[in-house]
Steps between C-alpha positions, in 0.01 A plus 500: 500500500805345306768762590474531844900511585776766410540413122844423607758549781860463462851632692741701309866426563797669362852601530559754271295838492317594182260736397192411288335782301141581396351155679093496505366339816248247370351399858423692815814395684670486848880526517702446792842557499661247733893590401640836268300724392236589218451810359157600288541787271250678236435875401255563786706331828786306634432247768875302668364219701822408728552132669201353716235794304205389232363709256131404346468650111145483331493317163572683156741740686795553291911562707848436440598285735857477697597177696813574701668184725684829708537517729470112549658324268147366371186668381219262638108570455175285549257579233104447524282607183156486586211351261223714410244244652662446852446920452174462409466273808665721717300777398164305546557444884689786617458812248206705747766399810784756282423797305823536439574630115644266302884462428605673170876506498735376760454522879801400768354261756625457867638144446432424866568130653079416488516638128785323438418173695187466288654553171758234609151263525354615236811407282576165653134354446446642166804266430325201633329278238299332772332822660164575413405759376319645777805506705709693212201728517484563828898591533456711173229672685724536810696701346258779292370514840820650641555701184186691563522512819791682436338734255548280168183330300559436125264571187297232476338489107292313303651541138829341416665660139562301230843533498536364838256202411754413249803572733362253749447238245872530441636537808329175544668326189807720407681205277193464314529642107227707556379700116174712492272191398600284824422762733149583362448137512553493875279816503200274302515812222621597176876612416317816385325573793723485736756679312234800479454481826920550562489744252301711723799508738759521224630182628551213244536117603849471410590800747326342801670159443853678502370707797391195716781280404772772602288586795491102641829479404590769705318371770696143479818670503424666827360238700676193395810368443382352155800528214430784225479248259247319663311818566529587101355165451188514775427845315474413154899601359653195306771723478710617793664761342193639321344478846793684704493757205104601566556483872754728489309725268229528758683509795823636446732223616566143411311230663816327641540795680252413742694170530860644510536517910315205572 
């Protein structure tokens, strides 16, 4: 298996509350909410998760999303998104010991001191270069364990889209100038091909590349301390006004807004 780890892991921080509208959850995820509060919102349900709660939410889900520092002073929350093969692991070993349904929208989780005691390892060795990858397994395990055991087991699938192909490709390479001809290249196919295959989700290259450089830059805003300029530049924008300008369009706010209590 070559994804056997959460696809990434990473702590929100921030000062200032903001809301973030129409965001598309591209990984089964785990949030816990350490400080503030976070507040998932679509058409169907609303879900608050207060201080010292987590709330799991199954890939593809759509929400606006509210991150409030009240009543702390500081919204804080550790973020696991799990790979579809440490799924497909998980599923392999321990899918006849649940029959649980899998998790289509959101569900609150007790965020309980084992839960959160083996998130806390999970996070500190999937930031250790030197661990192997058995141990990162076995924490990552650790904690879908408790998640079902607590009446949570993600979708575990086979077929990836090929929009999100192309988003992870991205994601992985955000800077890069990235036209219709590179990507196919990666893909060992034809510009034409793989733009009929995007055509069958309406999607063109150019869209996803926006998408996934917003969406990382998003990401770097929250969880480090990196300058927007910098960020612009790590996501492709030679231009930090024309960058600022699409973020806002997205999101609604500036991105030294996320900077402007720190």
């Amino acid at each position: 298996m070559h994804d056997q780890v959460p696809t990434s892991n990473f702590l929100i921080s921030t000062h200032v509350r903001h809301r973030l509208a129409t965001v598309t959850v591209r990984s089964d995820v785990l949030m816990w909410v350490r400080s503030g509060t976070k507040t998932l919102h679509n058409p169907s349900e609303t879900l608050e998760v207060a201080a010292n709660g987590a709330v799991a939410v199954a890939q593809g889900t759509q929400w606006d999303i509210t991150n409030d520092p009240v009543p702390h002073g500081r919204y804080e929350a550790l973020i696991l998104q799990f790979g579809s093969d440490v799924l497909h692991e998980f599923d392999k070993r321990y899918k006849a010991d649940f029959l649980l349904k899998p998790l289509a929208g959101s569900m609150k989780i007790s965020a309980d001191t084992e839960l959160c005691q083996a998130v806390q390892r999970a996070t500190d060795i999937l930031g250790m270069p030197a661990a192997s990858t058995r141990m990162k397994l076995h924490r990552v395990m650790e904690v879908l364990l408790l998640l079902a055991e607590r009446g949570c087991v993600f979708r575990s699938t086979d077929e990836v889209s090929w929009p999100d192909k192309v988003r992870r490709l991205v994601s992985q390479r955000p800077h890069e100038d990235w036209s219709l001809e590179l990507v196919a290249s990666c893909f060992h196919m034809s510009a034409s091909t793989l733009q009929r295959r995007l055509r069958e989700f309406d999607v063109t290259v150019g869209d996803l590349v926006r998408e996934t450089r917003l969406e990382v830059a998003l990401m770097l805003l929250q969880s480090t301390g990196m300058p927007v300029g910098e960020v612009a530049q790590r996501c492709g924008y030679d231009s930090h006004s024309r960058f600022s300008a699409a973020f806002r369009t997205r999101y609604g706010f500036l991105p030294s807004y996320l900077r402007s209590a720190d």
